[in-house]
N, CA and C of each residue as an Amber inpcrd file, in Angstrom:
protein
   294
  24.6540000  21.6750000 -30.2160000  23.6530000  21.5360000 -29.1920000
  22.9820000  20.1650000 -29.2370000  24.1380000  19.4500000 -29.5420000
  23.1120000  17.6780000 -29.5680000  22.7220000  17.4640000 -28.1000000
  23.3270000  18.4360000 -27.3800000  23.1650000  17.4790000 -26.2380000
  21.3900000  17.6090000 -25.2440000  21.1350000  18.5530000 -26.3000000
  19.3740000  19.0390000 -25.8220000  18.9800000  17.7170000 -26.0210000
  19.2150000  17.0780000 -27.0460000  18.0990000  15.8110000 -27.6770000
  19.0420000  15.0080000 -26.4200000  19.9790000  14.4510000 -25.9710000
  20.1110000  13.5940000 -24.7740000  19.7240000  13.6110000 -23.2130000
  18.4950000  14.6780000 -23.1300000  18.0370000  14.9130000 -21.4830000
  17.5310000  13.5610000 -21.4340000  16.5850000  13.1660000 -22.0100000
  15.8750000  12.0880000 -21.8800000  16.7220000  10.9460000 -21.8300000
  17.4650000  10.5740000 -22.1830000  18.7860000   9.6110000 -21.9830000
  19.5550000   9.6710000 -20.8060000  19.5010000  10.5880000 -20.1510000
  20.4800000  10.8400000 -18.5580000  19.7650000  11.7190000 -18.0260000
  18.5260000  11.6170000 -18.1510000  17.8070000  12.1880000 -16.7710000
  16.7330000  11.6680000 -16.8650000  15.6790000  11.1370000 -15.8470000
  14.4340000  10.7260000 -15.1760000  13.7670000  11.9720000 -14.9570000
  13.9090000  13.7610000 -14.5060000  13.2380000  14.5120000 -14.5940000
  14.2160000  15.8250000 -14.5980000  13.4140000  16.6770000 -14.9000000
  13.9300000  18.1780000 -15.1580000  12.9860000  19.0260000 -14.3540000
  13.7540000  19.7680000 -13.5890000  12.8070000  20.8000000 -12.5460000
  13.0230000  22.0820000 -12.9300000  12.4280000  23.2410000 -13.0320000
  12.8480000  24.5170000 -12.7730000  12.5580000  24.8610000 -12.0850000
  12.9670000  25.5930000 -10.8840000  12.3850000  26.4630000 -10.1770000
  12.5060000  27.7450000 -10.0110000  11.1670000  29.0030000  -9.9470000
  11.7030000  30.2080000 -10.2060000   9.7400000  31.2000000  -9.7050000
  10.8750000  32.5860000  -9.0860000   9.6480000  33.0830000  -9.1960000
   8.8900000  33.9600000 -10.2120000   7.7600000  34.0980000 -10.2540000
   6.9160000  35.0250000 -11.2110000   7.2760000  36.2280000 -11.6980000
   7.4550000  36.9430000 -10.9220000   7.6870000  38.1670000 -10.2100000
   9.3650000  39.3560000  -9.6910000  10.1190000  38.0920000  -9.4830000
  11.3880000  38.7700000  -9.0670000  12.4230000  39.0430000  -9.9440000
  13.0050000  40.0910000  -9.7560000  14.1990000  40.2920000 -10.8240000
  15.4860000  39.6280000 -11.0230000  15.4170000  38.4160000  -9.5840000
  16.2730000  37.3210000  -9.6990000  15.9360000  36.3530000 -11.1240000
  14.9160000  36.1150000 -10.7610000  13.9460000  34.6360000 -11.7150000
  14.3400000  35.6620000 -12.9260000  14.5400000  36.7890000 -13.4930000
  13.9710000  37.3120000 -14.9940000  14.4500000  36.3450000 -16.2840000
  15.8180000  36.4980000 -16.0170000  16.9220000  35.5610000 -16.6310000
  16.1540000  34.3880000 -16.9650000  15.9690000  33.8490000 -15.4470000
  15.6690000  32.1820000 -15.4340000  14.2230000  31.7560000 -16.1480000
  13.2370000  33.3760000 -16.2080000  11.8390000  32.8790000 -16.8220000
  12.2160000  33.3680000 -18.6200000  12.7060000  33.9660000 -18.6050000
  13.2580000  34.5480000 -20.4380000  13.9380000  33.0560000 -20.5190000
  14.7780000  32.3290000 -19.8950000  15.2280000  31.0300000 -20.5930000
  14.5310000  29.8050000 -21.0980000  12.9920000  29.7570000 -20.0990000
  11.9180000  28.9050000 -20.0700000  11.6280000  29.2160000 -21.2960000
  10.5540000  30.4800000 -21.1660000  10.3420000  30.8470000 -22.6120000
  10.6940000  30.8650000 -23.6810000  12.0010000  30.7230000 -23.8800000
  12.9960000  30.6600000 -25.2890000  12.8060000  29.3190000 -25.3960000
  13.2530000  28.3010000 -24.3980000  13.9540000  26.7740000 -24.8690000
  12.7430000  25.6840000 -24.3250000  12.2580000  26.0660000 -23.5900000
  10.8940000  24.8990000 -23.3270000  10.6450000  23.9490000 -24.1520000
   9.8940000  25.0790000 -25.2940000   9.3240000  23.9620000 -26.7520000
  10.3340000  23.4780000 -26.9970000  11.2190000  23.6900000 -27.3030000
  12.6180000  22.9450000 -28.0460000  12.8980000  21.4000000 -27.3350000
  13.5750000  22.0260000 -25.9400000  13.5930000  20.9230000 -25.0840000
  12.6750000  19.8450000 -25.1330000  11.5290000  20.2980000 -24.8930000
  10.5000000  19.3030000 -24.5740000  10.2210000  18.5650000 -26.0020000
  10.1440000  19.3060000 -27.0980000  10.4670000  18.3800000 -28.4480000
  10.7630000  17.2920000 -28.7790000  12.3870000  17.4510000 -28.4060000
  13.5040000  16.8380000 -28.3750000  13.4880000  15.6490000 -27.6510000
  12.4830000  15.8580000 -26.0520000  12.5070000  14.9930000 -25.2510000
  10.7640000  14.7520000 -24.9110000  10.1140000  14.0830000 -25.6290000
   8.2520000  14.1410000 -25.1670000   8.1960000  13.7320000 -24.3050000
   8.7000000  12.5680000 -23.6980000   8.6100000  11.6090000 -22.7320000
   9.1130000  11.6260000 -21.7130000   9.9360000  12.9050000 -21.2180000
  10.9620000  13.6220000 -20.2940000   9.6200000  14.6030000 -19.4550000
   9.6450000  14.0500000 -18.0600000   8.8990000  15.3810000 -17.2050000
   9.7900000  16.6920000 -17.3310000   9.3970000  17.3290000 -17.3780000
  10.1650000  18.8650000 -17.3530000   9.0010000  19.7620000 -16.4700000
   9.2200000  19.8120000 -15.8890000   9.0860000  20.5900000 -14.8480000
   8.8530000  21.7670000 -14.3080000   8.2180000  23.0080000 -14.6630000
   8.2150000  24.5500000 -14.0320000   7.7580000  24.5210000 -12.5560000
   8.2420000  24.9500000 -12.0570000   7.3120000  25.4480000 -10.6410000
   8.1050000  26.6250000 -10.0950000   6.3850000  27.6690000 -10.1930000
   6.4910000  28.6590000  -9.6010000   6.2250000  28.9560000  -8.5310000
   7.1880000  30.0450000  -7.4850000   6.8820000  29.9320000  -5.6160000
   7.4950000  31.3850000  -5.7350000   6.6410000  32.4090000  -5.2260000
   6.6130000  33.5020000  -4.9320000   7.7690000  33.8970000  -3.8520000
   9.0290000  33.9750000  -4.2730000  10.0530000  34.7580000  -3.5860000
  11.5550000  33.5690000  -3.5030000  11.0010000  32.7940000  -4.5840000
  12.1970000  31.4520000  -4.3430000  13.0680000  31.8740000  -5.4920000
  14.2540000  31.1500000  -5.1170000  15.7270000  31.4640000  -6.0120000
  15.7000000  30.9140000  -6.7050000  15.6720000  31.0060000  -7.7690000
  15.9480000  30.3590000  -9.1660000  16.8890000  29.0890000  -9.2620000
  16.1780000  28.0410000  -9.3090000  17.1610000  26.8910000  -9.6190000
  17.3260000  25.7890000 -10.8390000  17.9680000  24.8900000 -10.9290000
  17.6250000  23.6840000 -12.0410000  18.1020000  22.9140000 -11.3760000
  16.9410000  21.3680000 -11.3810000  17.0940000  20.2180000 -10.6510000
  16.8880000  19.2020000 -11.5940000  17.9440000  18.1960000 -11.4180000
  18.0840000  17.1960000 -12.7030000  17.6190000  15.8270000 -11.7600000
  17.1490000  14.8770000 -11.8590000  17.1720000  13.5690000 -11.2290000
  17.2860000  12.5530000 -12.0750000  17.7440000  11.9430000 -11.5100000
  18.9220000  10.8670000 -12.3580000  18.0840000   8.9860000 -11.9080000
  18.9290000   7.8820000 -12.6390000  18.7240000   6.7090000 -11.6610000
  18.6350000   6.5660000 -10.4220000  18.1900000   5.9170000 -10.0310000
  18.0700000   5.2290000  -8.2800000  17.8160000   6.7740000  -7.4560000
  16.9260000   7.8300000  -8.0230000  16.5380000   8.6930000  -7.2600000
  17.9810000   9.3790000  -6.9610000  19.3070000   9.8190000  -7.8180000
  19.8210000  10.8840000  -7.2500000  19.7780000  12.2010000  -8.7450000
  20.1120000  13.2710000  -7.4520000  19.5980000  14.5900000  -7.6860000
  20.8790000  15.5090000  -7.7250000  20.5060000  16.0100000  -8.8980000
  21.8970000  17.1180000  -8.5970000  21.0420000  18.6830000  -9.0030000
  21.5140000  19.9630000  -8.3830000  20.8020000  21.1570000  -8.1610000
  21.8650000  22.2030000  -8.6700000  21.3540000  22.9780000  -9.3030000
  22.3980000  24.6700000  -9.5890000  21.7390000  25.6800000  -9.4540000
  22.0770000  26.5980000  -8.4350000  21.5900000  27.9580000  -8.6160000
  21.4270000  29.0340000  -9.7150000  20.3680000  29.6500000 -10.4960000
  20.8050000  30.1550000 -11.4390000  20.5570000  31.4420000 -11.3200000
  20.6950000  32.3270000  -9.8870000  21.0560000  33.6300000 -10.0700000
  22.0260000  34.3060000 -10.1100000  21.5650000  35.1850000 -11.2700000
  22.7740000  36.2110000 -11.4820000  23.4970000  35.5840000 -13.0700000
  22.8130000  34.4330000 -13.5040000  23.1560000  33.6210000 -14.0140000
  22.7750000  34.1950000 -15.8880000  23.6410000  34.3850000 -16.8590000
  23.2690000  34.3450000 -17.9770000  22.1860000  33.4900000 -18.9470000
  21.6540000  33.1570000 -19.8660000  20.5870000  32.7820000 -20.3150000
  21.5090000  31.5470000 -21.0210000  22.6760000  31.9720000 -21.7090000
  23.9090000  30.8430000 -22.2160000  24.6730000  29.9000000 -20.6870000
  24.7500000  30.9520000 -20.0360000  24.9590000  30.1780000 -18.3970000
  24.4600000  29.5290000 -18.0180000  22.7260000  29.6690000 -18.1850000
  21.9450000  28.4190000 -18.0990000  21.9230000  27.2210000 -19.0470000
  21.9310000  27.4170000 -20.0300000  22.1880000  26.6120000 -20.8840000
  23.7230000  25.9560000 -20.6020000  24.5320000  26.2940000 -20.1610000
  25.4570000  25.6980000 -19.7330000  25.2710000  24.7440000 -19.2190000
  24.8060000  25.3920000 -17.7250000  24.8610000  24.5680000 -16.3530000
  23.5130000  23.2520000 -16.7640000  22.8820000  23.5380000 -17.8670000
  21.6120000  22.6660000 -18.3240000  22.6060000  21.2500000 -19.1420000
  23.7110000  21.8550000 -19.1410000  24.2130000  20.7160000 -20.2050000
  25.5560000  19.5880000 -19.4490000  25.9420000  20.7120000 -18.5170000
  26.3240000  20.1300000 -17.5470000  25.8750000  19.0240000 -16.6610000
  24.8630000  19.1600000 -16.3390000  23.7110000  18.4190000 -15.8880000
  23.9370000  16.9540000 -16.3010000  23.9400000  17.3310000 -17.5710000
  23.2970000  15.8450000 -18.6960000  24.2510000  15.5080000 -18.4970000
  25.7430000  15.5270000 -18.7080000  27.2610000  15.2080000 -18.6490000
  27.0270000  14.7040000 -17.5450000  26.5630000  14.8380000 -16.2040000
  26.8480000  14.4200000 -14.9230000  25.7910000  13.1430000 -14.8950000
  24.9130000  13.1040000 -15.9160000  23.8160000  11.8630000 -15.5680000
  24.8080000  10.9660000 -16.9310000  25.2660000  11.1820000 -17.6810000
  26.2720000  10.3660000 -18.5860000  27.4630000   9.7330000 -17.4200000
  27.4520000  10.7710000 -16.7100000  29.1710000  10.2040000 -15.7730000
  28.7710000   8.9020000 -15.1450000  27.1630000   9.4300000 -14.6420000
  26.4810000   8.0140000 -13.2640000  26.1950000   6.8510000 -14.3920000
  26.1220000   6.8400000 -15.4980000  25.6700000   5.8850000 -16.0770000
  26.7470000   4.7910000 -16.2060000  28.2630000   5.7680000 -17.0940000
  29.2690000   4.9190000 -17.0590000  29.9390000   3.8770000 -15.7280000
């Protein structure tokens, strides 16, 4: 899992988005809660992002150099799925760099 300590290296910000309340978000708010501290550890100087909106789909938004953005849906989505698609992410801000 080195690649937690490289958000801050290939990304400018980290978004979550998810609601309070829905049994979509559950997944996506049990993942916050587990890896937040960690993440944010790893990365102090990295915005990371929660925002909560009453009836919205669970997402993760990465932003990269020169303002681009890449987005994944994470319903229906495993808690390791997220963590996937979280690492994926970083790989794709490594790709824009090269």
């Amino acid at each position: 899992m080195a690649w937690r300590g490289k958000l801050s290296h290939n990304l400018k910000e980290l978004r979550v988005l998810l609601c309070q309340s829905s049994p979509s978000s559950a997944t996506t708010r049990t993942f916050v809660e587990k890896n937040y501290k960690d993440l944010k550890s790893l990365n102090p100087k990295l915005p990371i992002l929660i925002r909560e909106c009453r009836g919205i789909e669970p997402q993760l938004w990465a932003r990269y150099d020169m303002g681009v953005e890449r987005g994944v849906r994470l319903e229906g989505l495993t808690e390791p799925q997220i963590s996937k698609a979280l690492e994926e992410l970083v790989k794709v801000g490594e790709s824009l760099k090269a």
